[in-house]
C-alpha positions in Angstrom: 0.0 0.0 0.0 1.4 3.5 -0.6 0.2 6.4 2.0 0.8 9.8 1.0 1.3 11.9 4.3 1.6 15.9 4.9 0.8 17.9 8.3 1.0 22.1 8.9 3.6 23.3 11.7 1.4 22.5 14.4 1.2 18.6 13.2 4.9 18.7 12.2 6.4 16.3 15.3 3.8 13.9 14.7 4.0 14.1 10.6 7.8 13.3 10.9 7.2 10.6 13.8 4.2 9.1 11.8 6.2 8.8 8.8 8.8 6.3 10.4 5.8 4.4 12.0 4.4 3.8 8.4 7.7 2.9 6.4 9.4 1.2 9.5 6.5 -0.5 11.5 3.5 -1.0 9.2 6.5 -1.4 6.2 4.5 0.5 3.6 5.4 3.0 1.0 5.5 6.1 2.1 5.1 9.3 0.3 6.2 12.3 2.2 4.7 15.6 1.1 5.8 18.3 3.5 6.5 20.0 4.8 10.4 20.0 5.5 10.0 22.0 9.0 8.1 23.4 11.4 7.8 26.9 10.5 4.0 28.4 9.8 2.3 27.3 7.1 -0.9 27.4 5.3 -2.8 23.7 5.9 -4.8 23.8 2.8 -1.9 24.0 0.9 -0.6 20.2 2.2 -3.9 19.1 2.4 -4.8 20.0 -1.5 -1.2 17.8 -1.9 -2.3 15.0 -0.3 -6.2 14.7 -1.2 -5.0 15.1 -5.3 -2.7 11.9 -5.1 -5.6 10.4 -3.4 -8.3 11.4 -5.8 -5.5 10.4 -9.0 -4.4 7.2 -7.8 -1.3 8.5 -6.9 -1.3 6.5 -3.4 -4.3 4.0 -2.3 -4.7 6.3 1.2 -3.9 10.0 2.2 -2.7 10.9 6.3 -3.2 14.3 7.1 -1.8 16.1 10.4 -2.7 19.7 12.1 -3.4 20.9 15.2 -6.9 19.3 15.6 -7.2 17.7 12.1 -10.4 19.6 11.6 -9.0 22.1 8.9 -6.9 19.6 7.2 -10.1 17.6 6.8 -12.5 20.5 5.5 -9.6 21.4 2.7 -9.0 17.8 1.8 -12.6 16.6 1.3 -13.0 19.1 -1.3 -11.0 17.4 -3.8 -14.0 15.4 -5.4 -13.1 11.7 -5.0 -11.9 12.2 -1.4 -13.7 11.3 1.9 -11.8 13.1 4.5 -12.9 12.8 8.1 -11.1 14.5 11.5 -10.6 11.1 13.6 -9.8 11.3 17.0 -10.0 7.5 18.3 -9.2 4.0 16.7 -13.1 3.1 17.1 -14.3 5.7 15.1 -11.1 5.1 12.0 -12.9 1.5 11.9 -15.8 2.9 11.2 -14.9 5.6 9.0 -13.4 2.9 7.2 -15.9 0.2 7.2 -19.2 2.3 6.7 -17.7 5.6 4.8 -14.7 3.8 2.8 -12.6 6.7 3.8 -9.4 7.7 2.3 -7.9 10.3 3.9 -7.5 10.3 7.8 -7.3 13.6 9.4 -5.1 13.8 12.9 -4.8 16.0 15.6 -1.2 16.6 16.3 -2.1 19.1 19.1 -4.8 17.0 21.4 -3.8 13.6 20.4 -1.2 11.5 21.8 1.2 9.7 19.3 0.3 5.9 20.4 -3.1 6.9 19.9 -2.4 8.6 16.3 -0.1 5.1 15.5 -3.5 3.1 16.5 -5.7 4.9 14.6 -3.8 5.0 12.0 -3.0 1.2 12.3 -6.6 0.6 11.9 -7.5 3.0 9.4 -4.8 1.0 7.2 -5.9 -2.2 8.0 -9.8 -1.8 7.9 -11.6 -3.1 4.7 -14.8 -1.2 3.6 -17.7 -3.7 4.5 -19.5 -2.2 1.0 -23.2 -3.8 1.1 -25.6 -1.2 2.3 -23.1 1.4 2.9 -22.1 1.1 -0.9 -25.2 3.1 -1.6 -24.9 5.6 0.8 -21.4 6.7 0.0 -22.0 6.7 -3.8 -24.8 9.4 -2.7 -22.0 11.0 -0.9 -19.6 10.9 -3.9 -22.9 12.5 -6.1 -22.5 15.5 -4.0 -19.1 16.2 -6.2 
């Protein structure tokens, strides 16, 4: 699987940590696209980055990490293909997986621990999309494009 990942200054720890947890733990290809420090920077910028390899086929998933992961997520889920969602625990990444088919996780690198990003991400990865009645209702969501 190849994971594109960017953050903003305020999810730059994480971003870099996160990065070693993907290639080095969960071995996948990982796709680093900024930024290269911490210094301020505009989200939707990185987020537009990550969200356009998703919706091209670039990378199967995107990982996106600010300060809550609520901007990252409103700027990425405009990209039309995308399903961008803030998550916060590894329950609700199983079900943003299994009932949305999401593709771009959204982190908080400000109110959420790093174990707790590495599960959630670990499940967000590893979760299939269960399809069947929540087929439907995501192509409705995809319509909305």
């Amino acid at each position: 699987m190849r994971v594109a990942i960017a953050s903003d200054h305020a999810g730059f720890e994480q971003k870099q940590q996160l990065v070693d947890f993907l290639a080095q733990d969960l071995k996948l290809d990982v796709m680093d696209l900024g930024p290269d420090t911490d210094d301020r920077v505009d989200y939707p910028d990185y987020a537009a980055l990550v969200a356009r390899a998703v919706a091209d086929g670039s990378v199967d998933r995107g990982v996106l990490v600010c300060g809550t992961g609520i901007g990252m997520a409103l700027a990425a889920d405009k990209v039309a293909g995308v399903r961008a969602s803030s998550i916060t625990t590894p329950d609700f990444a199983d079900l943003f997986r299994r009932h949305n088919d999401g593709n771009v996780i959204c982190l908080s690198g400000r109110f959420v621990d790093l174990q707790v990003n590495e599960e959630i991400l670990k499940v967000f990865l590893t979760t299939e999309f269960e399809g069947g009645r929540h087929a439907q209702r995501v192509a409705k969501i995809m319509a909305l494009d």
